[in-house]
N, C-alpha and C positions, 0 to 999 in steps of 0.2 A: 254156427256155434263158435268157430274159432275168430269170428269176426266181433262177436260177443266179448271173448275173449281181452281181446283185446282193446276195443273200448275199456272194458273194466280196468286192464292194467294201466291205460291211458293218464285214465281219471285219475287211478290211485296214484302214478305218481305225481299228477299233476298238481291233487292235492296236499301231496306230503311238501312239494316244493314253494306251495301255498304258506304252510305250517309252519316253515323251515327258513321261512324268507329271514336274513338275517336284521333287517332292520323292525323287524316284528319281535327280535330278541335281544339285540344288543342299543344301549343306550348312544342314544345321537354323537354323544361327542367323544365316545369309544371307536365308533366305525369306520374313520378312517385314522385311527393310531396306528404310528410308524412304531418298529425296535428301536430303541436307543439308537442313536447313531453311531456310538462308540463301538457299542456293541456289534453292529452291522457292517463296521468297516472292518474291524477284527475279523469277524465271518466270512469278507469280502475275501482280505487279504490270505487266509486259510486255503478258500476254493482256487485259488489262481496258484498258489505255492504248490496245492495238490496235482495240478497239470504240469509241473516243470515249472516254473517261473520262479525265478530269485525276486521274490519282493523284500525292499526294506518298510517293514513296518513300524511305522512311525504315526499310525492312526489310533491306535488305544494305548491309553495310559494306564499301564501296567507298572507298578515297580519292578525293575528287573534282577532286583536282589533277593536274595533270598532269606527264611524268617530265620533271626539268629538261632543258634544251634542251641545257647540257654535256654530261652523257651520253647523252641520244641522237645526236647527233654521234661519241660515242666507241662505241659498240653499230654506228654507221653505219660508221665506218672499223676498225672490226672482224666486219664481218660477212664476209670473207673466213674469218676464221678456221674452218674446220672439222674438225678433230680430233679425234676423241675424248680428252679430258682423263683424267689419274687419276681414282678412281672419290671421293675425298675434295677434289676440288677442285686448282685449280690452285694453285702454290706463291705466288704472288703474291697474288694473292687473301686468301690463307690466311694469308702474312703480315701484310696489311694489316690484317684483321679482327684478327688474336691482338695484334698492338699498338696495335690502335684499342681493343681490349675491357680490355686491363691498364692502361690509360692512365684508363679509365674508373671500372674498379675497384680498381685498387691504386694509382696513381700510379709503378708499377714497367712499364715498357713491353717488360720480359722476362720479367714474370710466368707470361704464356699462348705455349705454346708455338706455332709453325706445325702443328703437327706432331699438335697437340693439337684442331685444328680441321678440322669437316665441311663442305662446302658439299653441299644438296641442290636439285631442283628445288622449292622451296618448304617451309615449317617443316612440314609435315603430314607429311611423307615423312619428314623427322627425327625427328619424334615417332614416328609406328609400328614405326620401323628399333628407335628406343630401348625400346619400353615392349613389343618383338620380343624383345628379347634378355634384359631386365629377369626376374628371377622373383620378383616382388614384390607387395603390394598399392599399388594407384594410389589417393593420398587427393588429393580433388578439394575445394577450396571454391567454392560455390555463392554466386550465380547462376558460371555458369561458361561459356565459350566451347562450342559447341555439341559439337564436335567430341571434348574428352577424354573423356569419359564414352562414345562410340561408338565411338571408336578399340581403348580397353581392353576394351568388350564383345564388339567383333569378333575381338582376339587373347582373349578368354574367358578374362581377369583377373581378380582380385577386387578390388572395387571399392567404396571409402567414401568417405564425403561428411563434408564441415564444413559446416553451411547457418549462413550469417551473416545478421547483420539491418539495416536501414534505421537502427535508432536506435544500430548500431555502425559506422555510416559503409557499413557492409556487407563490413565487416574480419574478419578470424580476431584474438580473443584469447589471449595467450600460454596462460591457463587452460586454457580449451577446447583448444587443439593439445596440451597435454601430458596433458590427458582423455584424448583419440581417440588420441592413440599409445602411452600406459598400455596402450589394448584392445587394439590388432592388434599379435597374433604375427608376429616374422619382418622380412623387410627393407621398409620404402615408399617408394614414389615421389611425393614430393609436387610437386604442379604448383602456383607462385605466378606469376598472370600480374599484371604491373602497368605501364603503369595498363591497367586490369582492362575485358580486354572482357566481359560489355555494363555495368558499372557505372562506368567511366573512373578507380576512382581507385587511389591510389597507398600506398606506406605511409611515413611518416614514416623519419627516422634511429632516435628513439626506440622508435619499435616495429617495425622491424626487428630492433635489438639486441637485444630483449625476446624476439622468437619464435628469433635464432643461440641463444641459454643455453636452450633448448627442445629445440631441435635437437641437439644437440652434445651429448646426453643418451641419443639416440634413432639406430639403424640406418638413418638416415633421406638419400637423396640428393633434392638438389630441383632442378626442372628450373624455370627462372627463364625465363618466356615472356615479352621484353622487347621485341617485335615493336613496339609502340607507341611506345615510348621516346623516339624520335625527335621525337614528338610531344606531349611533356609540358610544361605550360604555365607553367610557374616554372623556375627555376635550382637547382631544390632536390630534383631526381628521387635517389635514392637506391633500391642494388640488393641482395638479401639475398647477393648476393656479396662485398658490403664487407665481411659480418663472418662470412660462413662460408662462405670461398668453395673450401675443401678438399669442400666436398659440394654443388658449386652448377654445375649444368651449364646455362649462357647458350642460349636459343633468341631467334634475331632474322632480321632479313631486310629487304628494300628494298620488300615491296609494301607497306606504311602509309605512310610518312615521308618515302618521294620516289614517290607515286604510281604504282609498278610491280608490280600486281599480279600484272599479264599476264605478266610477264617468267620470274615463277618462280623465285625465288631466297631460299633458308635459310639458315641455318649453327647449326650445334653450335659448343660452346665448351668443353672439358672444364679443369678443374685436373688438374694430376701429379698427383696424388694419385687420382684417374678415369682416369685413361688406358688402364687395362686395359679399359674400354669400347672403345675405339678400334677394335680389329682385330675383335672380331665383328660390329661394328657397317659396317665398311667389308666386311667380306665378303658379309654380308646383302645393302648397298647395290650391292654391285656384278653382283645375280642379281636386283635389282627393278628397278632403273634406270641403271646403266653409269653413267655420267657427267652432270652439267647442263651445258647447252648453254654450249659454248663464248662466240661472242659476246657473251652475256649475262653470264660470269664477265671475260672480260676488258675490257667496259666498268666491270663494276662496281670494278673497284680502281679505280677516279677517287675514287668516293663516299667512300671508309675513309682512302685515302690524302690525299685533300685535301681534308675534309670543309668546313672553312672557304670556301672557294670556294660553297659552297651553303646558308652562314651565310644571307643575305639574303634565300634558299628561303625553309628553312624558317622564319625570326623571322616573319613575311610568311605561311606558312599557320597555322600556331600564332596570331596574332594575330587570324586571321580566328576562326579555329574558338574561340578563346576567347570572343570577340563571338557569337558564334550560340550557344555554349553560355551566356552572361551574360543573354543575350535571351530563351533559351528555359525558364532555369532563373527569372527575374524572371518571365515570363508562365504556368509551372508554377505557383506558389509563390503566385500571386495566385488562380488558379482553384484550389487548394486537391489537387493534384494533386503528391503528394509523389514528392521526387529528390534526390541529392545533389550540387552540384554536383561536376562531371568534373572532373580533375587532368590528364588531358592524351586524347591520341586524338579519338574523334568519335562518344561514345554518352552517353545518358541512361539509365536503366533507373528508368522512372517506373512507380506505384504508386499502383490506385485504392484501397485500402483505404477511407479515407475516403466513399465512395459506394458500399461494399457493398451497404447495406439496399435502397438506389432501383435498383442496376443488378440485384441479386436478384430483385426484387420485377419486372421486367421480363426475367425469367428470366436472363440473364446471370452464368451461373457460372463459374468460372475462367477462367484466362489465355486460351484457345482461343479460347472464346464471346465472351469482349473482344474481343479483337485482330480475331474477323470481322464486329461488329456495327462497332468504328470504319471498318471497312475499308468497310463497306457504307456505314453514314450519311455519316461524312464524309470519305471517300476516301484515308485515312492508311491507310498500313502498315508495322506494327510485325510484332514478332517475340514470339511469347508465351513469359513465361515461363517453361512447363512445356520448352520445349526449354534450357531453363538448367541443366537438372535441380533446378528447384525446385517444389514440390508443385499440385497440377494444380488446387487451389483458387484459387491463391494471384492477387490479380487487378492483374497485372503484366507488364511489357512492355519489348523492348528497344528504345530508337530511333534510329535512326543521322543524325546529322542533315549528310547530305551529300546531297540532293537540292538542289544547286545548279552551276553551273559554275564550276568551281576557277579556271580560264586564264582567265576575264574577271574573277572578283575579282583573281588575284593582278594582270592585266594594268590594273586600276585600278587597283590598290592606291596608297596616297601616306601616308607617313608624318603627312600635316594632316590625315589623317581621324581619327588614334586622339588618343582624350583623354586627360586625368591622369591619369583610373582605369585606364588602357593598354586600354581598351575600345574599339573603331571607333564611329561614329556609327551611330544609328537609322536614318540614310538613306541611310549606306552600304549597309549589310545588307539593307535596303529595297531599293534599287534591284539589288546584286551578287550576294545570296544572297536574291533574295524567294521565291523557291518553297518554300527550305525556311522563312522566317520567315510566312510563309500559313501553311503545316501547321501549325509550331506553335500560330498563332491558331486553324486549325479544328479543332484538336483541343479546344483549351484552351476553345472553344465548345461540344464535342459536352456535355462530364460535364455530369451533373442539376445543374439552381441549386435 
């Protein structure tokens, strides 16, 4: 009987683990999906902090400032609000953004319509609603934000690459784009994100104009990831929407530029000329996610509507982040650890080439094998380039240099710290942002002499 027994439970569970088999339930190209990588180095760097260990985290990009005190005041006297909103945003909102973005790009502040624009809970959700509905090839240039290249694999798009290089700033040339869209049949999606996570930088007027007479040739709509923007460290940002902005659909949002990453908040930005995008794209949206939270929409028209009020923000985080990128790119550049310097945002994407031989020779092959020997020796964590979609050789890294407390530099801040060169002082960033100016040191220590 208890032999009985036991067969029976055998079988039963033999069965359920029949039942249960995961490839019996989850779809092929779900089954071996990784976390984000951003997200996992974050969790990384967490678990190792919680045993003792002083890590500088420089693996997720976080802004490290905090959301101006006007708007959270305005989020506070709007959290009454709870309604669910139209599934594209509320019309205020909506407004602000379409005349804050034509003001930007055309100098016509009727350019973009209300009507023409999306708000979601964050660009991510934007982006998959888009490249949902798209029947297109998505051309990525490389190194690239981790997330396009896994968005389009997930909807099981076809998928090309432009890999740029170090000695081209790490730019697409007009040549090269009009190579790569010679080859692919049919309609693309090109994603140009500037300034460029993980590389920070930007592209000129001049060679903006160079790659619109490219474009304008080519079936081609481009989704202009301008998320950073906000934090670009001259007066001279420039968007490939100036000069061809009939095929240039605006992606942005409030978690870079005023510290709200938590908050969740996107937007689309179509031209007339796109607008038949609009209604598949808001039907989709309204069977993934209904509506972004109210209070968070109706704080944010402060931000679009009277951006100048938060003029003193951001000059003030921009100024910092330019000092830590001056400090970190002078202390790269001297240990022979090559980078370009960043046009605006909060990344490096530095590059050992130079110490191939020695970190070979010490078995250390591609980006992986870096990024977990520095993480071991000397407590840095980067992000390896093979999640950029760049070649799993290649011995390269992204580094986010916001391991610091944003709310005590800006609450120090004093315009007598920055010098001529518009640089803060060494002992500012010393004392306000030392954690991340350490890392840079131990890193800039670890490579072979």
């Amino acid at each position: 009987m208890q032999i009985d027994q036991e067969e029976k439970y055998t079988k039963e569970k033999e069965t359920e683990k029949s039942q249960f088999d995961p490839s019996k339930w989850i779809r092929s190209q779900y089954q071996n999906l990784q976390m984000s990588s951003t997200l996992a180095i974050n969790q990384r760097s967490a678990e190792l902090e919680s045993q003792g260990r002083k890590v500088y985290r420089f693996g997720f990009g976080q802004s490290p400032f905090p959301v101006p005190e006007r708007i959270v005041k305005k989020l506070q006297k709007n959290a009454f609000q709870n309604k669910y909103t139209s599934v594209e945003g509320i019309k205020e909102l909506r407004q602000t953004i379409a005349k804050f973005e034509s003001m930007q790009k055309t100098q016509d502040p009727t350019f973009y319509s209300e009507n023409n624009v999306i708000i979601a809970p964050g660009s991510k959700l934007n982006m998959v609603d888009l490249m949902m509905i798209l029947k297109c090839t998505t051309l990525i240039t490389t190194p690239a934000w981790v997330s396009y290249a896994k968005q389009a694999q997930i909807l099981d798009l076809p998928i090309e690459y432009i890999h740029t290089s170090f000695e081209d700033d790490y730019k697409i040339k007009p040549q090269i784009l009009q190579e790569k869209l010679s080859k692919i049949n049919g309609t693309v999606l090109l994603i140009l994100n500037a300034p460029n996570n993980p590389t920070g930088q930007s592209y000129s007027k001049q060679e903006l104009e160079e790659l619109s007479v490219v474009l304008k040739k080519h079936p081609v709509i481009v989704l202009a990831d301008e998320i950073y923007s906000f934090l670009s460290f001259d007066n001279d940002y420039h968007s490939i929407a100036e000069f061809c902005p009939e095929r240039t659909i605006i992606s942005s949002g409030i978690s870079k530029g005023f510290g709200a990453g938590g908050w969740r908040l996107g937007y689309l930005v179509f031209p007339e000329q796109l607008s038949f995008l609009i209604k598949p794209i808001q039907s989709l949206a309204s069977e993934v996610f209904s509506s972004t939270s109210s209070p968070i929409q109706y704080s944010a028209v402060s931000i679009f509507s009277s951006l100048h009020k938060l003029s003193e923000y951001l000059d003030k985080s921009i100024i910092i982040l330019r000092s830590i990128a001056n400090f970190g790119y002078k202390t790269f550049t001297k240990a022979k650890i090559r980078t370009v310097f960043p046009n605006g945002g909060f990344y490096f994407y530095i590059d050992f080439e130079n110490f191939r031989t020695s970190l070979e020779s010490n078995n250390i092959k591609g980006s992986q094998s870096l990024c977990e020997h520095i993480l071991q020796d000397a407590n840095v964590a980067l992000l390896a380039a093979k999640n950029f979609n760049r070649d799993i050789n290649e011995l390269a890294a992204r580094l986010a240099f916001v391991d610091f407390d944003g709310k005590l530099a800006l609450d120090n801040f004093s315009y007598d710290h920055v010098q001529k060169n518009g640089f803060l002082t060494d002992s500012f960033l010393r004392e306000f942002c030392g954690k991340t100016i350490e890392g840079f040191e131990k890193l800039a220590n670890w490579v072979p002499k």
